[in-house]
C-alpha positions in Angstrom: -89.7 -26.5 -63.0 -91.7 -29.5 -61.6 -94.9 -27.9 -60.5 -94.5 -30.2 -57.1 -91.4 -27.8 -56.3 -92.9 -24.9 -56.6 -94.1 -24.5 -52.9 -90.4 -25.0 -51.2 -89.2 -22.9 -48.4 -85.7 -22.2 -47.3 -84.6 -20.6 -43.9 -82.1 -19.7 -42.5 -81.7 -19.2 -38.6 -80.4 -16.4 -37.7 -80.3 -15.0 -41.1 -78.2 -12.4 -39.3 -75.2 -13.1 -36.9 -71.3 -13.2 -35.8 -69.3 -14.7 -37.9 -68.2 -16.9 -35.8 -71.9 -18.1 -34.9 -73.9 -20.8 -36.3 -76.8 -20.5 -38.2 -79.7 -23.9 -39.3 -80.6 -24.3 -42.7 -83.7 -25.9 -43.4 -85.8 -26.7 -46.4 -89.3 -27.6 -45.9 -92.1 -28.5 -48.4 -90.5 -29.9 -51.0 -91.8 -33.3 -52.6 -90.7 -36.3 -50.4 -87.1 -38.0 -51.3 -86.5 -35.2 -53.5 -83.3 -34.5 -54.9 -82.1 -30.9 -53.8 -78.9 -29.1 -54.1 -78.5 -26.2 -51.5 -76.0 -23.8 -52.7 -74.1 -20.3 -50.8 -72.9 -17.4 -53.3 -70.4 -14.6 -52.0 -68.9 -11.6 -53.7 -65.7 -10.6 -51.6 -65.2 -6.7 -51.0 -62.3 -7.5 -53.7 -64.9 -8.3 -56.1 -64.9 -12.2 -56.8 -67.2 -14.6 -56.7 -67.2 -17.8 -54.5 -70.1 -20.3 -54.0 -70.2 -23.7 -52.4 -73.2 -26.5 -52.6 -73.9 -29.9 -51.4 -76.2 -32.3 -52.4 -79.2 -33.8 -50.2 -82.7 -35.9 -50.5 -85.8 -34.7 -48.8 -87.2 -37.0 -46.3 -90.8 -38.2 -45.9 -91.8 -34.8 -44.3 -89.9 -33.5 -47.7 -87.5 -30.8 -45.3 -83.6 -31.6 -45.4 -82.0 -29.7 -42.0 -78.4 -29.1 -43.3 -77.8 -29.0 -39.7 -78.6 -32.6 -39.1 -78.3 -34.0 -42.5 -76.0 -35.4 -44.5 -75.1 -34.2 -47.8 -74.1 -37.2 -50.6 -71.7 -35.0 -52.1 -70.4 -31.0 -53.3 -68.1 -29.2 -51.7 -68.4 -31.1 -48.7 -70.1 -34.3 -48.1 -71.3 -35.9 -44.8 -73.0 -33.6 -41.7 -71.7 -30.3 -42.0 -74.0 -27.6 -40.4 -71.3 -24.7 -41.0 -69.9 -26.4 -44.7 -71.8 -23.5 -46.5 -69.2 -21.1 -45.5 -65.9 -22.8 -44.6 -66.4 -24.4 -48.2 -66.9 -21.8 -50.1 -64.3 -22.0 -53.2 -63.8 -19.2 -55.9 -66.5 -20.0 -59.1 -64.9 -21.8 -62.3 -63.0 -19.2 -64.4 -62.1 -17.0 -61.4 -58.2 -15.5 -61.1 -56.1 -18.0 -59.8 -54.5 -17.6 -56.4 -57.5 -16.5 -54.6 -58.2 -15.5 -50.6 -61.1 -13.9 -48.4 -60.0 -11.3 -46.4 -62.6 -9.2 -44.7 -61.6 -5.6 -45.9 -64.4 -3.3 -44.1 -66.3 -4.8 -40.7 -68.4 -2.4 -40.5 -70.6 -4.1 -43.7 -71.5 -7.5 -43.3 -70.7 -10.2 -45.1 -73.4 -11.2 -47.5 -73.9 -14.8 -48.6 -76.6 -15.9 -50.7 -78.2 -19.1 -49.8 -80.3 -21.2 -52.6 -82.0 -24.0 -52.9 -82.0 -25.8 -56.6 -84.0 -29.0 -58.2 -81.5 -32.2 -58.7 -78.4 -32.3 -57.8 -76.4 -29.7 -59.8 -72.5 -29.3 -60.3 -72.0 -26.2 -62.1 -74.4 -22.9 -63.8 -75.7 -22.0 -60.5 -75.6 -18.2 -62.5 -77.7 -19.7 -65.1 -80.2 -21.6 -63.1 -83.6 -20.2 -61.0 -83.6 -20.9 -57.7 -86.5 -22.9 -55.8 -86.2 -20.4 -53.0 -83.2 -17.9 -51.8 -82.3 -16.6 -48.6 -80.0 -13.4 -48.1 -77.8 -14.2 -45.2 -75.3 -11.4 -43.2 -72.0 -12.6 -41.2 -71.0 -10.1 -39.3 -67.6 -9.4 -37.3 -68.8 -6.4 -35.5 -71.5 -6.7 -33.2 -74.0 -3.8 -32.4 -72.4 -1.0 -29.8 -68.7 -2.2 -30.8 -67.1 0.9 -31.7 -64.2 1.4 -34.6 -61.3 3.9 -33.2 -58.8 4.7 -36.3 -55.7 5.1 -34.1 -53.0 7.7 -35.3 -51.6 8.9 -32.0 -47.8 8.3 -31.2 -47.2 7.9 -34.9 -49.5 4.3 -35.3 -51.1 3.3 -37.4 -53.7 0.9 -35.9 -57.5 0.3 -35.0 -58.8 0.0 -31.5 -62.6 -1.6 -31.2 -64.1 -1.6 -28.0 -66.9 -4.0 -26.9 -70.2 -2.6 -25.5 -70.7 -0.1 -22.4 -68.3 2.0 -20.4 -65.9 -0.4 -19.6 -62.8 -0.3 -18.7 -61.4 -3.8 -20.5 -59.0 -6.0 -20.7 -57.3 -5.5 -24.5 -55.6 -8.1 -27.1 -53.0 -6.4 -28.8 -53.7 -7.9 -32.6 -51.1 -8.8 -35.1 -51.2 -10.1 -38.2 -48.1 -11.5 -40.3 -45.7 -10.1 -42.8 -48.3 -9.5 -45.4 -48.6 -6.2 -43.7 -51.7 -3.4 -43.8 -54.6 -3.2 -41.0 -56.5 -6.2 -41.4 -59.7 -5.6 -38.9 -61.8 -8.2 -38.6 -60.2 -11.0 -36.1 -60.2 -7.9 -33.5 -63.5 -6.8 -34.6 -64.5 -10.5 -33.5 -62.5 -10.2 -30.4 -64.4 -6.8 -29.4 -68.0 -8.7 -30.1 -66.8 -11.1 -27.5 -65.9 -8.5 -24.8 -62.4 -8.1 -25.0 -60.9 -4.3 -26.3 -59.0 -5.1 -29.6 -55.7 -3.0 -30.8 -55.0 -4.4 -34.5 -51.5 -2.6 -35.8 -49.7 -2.3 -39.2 -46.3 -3.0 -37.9 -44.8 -3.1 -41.7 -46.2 -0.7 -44.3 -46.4 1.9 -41.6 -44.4 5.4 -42.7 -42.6 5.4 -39.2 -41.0 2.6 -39.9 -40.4 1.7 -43.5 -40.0 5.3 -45.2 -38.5 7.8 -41.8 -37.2 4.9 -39.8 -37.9 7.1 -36.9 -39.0 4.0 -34.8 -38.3 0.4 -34.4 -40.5 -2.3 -34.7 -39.5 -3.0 -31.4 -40.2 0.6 -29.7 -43.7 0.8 -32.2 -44.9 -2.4 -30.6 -44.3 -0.6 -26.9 -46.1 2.8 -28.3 -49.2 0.1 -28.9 -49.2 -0.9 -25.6 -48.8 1.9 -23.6 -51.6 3.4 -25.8 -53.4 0.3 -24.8 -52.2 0.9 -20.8 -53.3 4.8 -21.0 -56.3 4.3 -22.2 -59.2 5.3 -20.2 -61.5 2.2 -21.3 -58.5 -0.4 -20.8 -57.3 -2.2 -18.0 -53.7 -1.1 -18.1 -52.8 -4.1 -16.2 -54.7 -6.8 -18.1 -53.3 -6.6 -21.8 -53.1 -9.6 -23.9 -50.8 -10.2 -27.3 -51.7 -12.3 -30.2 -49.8 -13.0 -32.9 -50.3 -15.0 -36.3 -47.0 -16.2 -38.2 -44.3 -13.2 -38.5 -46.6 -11.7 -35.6 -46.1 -14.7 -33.4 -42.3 -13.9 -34.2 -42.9 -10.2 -32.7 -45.2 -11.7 -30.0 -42.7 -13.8 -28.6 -39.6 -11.3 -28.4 -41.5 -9.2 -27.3 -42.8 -10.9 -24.3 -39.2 -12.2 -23.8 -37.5 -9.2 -24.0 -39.7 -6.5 -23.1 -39.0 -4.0 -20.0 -41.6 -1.9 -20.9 -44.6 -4.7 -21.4 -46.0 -6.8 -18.8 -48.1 -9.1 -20.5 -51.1 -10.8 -19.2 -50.8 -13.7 -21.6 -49.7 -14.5 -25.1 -51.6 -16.5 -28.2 -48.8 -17.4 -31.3 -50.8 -18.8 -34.2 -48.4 -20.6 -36.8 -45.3 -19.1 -36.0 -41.6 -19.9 -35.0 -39.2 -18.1 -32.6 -35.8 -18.4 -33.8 -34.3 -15.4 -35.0 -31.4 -13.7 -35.5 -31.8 -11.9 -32.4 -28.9 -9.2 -32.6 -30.8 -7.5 -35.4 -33.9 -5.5 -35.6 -37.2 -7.6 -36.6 -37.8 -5.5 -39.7 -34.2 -6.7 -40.7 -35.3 -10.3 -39.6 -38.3 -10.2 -41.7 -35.9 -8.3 -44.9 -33.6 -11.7 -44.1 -36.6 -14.3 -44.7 -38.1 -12.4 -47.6 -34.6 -12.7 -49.6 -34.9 -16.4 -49.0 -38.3 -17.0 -50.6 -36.1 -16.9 -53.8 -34.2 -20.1 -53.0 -37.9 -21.8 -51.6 -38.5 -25.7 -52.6 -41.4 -24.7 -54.9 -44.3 -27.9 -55.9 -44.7 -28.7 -59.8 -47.9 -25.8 -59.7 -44.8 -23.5 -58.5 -46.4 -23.0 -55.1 -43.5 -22.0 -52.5 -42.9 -24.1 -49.8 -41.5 -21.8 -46.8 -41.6 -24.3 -43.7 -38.0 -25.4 -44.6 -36.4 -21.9 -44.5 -36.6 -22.0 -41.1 -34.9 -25.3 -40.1 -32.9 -27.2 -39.0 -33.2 -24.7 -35.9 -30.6 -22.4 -35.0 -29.7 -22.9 -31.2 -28.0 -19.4 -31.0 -31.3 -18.1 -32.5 -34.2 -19.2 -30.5 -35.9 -16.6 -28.5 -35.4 -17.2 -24.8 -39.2 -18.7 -23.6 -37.2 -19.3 -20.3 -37.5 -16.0 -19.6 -41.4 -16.1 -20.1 -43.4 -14.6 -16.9 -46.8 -14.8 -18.6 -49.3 -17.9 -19.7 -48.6 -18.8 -23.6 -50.8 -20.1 -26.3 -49.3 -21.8 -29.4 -51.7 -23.1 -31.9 -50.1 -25.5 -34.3 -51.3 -26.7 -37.9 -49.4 -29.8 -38.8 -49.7 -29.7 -42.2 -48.1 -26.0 -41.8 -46.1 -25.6 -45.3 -45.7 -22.2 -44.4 -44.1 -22.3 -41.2 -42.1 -24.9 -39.2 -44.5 -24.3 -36.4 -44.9 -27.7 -34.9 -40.8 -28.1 -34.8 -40.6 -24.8 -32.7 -43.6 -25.6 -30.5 -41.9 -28.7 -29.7 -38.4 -27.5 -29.3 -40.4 -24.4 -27.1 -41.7 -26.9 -24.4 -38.7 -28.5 -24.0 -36.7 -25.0 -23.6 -40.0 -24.1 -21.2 -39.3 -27.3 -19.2 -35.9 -26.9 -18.8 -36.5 -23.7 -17.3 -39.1 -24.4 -15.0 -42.0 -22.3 -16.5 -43.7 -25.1 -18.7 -46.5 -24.5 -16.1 -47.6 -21.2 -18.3 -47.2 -23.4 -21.7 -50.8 -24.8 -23.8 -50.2 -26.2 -27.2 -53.2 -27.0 -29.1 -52.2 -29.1 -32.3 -53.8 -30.2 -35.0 -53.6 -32.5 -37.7 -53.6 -31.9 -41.2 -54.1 -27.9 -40.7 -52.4 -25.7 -42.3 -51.0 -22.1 -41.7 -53.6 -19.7 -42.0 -56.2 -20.6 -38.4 -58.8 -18.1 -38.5 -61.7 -17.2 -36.9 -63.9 -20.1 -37.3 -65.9 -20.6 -40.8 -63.4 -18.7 -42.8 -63.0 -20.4 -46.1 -60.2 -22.5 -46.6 -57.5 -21.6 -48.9 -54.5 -24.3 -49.2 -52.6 -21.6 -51.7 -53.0 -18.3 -52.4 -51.1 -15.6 -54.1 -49.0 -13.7 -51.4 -46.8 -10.8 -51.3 -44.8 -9.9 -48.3 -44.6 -6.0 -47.1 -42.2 -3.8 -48.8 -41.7 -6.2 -52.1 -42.7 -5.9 -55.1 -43.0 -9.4 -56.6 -46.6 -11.9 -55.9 -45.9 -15.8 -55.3 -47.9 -18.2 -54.8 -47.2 -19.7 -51.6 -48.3 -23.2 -50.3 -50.1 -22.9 -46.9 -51.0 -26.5 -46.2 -54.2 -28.0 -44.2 -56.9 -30.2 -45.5 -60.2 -28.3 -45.4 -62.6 -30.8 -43.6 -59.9 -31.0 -40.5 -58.6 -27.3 -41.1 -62.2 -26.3 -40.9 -62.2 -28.2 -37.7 -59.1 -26.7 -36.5 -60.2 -22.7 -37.4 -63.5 -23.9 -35.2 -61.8 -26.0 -32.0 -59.1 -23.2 -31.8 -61.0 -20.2 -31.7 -63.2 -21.4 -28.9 -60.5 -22.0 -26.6 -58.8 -18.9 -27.8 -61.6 -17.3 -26.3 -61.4 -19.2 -23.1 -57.5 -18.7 -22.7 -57.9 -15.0 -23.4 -60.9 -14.7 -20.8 -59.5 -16.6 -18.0 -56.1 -14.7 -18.2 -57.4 -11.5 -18.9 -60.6 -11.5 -16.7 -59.0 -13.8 -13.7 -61.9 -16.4 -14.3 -64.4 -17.2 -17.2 -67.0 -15.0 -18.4 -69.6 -15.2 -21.1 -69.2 -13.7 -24.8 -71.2 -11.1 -26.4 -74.5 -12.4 -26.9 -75.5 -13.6 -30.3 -75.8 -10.5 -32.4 -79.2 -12.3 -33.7 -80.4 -12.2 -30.2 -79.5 -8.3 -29.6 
């Protein structure tokens, strides 16, 4: 190591935070017009390994601000203040078909940030680091509380935001992968809002006794949501990504038992055969993947399942009482979502009710919108609830602009959710670096 190098610094500010909040790297003290290469490790709670890195040149003052600087080159080139995470890509020789998901929220995630001499590729393991910085993302901030719900025969999560309440509540879905994935309402608690996330799928009641619909184990979630003594009966939310926006929809169609507040779909479509039950629906789709276009690295395509669409199929948005969200990726492989968002306004206008309708669309983003900074994945290895067999499937988006999207989206999630729910705007959760 060049003994002029040996003095760097590297911070990171807050070194402790939301995931969904910023943070400013800086490097200070290095020689002036230096080549650097700053560099972010993460082991997943599965295990596996991802890093990212960019490549920069100290100025005269010999500090690069990843915040305000641009980087010649990595995983992501240009001004990227957040590229350290949304870039972060599983290491050379890892399992193919790889895909963060945030199994326990109450840990943090920890990412390792580095600073290297010269502009470096590859063997970050093998290298020594001019300086390192331990940096925790978290999704739950301090005083949100983690309910395992079990009552009514769910099997969900409530998380509730700080103080005595009572809230308004997001009922949280997730798609047909099925199990109790935590962390968007964990985020959604840290901002305020009371979170319900539900495993509508693997749950026993439905897949093994069929004692319950999907339909009537959707409605047990709400009114467990309306009983509750820290929720505002009367200011529930639903949220839906892909098959949940599916769920989201009927339901807020056909309902007599939920009276939504408002309603976010994320990626989704709403024709379906609607004289069958939705766990029938989702057995219908799954059959299809078979016959799926698949791309020369056998990836599935699943967007063309689902169209042209079926008039006699489409879920009545006419009938729609509450405000509705749809967030679109255009490059959605997955899901014909910008084809039903479309065909959705017009059925909207036509009934008079396109008042309640926002579509936010975005170009080249693909199916899976998350909670801002999550890394991109374009593929990964998926396999739907109650199968057996793992396919690759082909989720779309570019990650610069998908980055953007997971970032734009979110914010005025946030804001939809608020108004509707709160009857006006009201500030987040402070920054958990500043509680």
């Amino acid at each position: 190591m060049d003994d002029r190098h040996c003095c760097v610094q590297l911070s990171v500010n807050p070194s402790r935070g939301l995931m969904d909040e910023q943070f400013v790297v800086l490097v200070q003290n290095a020689p002036p017009g230096s080549e650097l290469t700053v560099h972010s490790f993460h082991q997943c709670d599965e295990g596996h390994s991802w890093n990212a890195f960019a490549h920069y040149i100290s100025d005269a003052a010999g500090s690069v601000n990843v915040s305000g600087d641009c980087s010649l080159g990595g995983t992501y080139s240009g001004i990227e203040p957040m590229g350290l995470l949304w870039s972060l890509r599983p290491v050379p020789g890892s399992k193919p078909g790889l895909r963060i998901r945030k199994k326990n929220v109450q840990v943090p995630m920890l990412v390792t940030v580095s600073v290297y001499e010269g502009h470096r590729k590859d063997g970050f393991s093998d290298l020594v680091p001019l300086a390192s910085v331990l940096v925790e993302r978290w999704y739950m901030a301090p005083g949100v509380r983690r309910i395992p719900v079990t009552e009514g025969g769910l099997t969900a999560t409530l998380f509730l935001p700080p103080g005595p309440g009572p809230f308004p509540a997001v009922l949280d879905l997730w798609g047909s992968g099925g199990q109790l994935m935590e962390y968007r309402a964990a985020l959604l608690a840290s901002h305020g809002l009371a979170a319900l996330v539900v495993d509508y799928l693997t749950t026993k009641n439905i897949k093994e006794t069929e004692k319950m619909t999907i339909f009537q184990y959707i409605e047990t979630a709400y009114k467990y949501l309306e009983e509750h003594l820290q929720i505002l009966g009367s200011r529930i939310a639903m949220l839906g990504l892909s098959f949940g926006t599916s769920v989201t929809l009927r339901m807020a169609a056909y309902s007599k038992i939920m009276k939504l507040r408002c309603a976010v779909c994320i990626s989704g479509f709403h024709a379906q055969p609607l004289d069958k039950e939705l766990i029938d629906v989702l057995n219908s789709i799954q059959q299809n993947v078979v016959n799926a276009r698949t791309t020369k690295e056998n990836q599935k395509i699943l967007r063309d399942l689902s169209l042209p669409i079926d008039p006699l199929k489409k879920v009545d948005v006419g009938r729609l009482q509450c405000p509705l969200m749809l967030v679109v990726g255009e490059d959605d492989q997955n899901s014909a979502a910008q084809e039903s968002a479309s065909d959705m306004k017009e059925m909207m206008e036509r009934a008079g009710n396109s008042h309640l309708l926002t579509i936010l669309s975005y170009p080249d983003a693909g199916h899976l919108i998350e909670p801002p900074y999550t890394p991109h994945v374009r593929a990964s290895n998926f396999k739907p609830a109650g199968l057996k067999q793992m396919w690759v499937v082909l989720w779309g988006g570019q990650t610069v602009a998908h980055s953007r999207a997971q970032e734009d989206s979110w914010k005025k999630i946030l804001l939809f959710l608020r108004v509707n729910l709160f009857g006006g705007t009201r500030p987040g959760a402070a920054p958990l670096s500043r509680l």
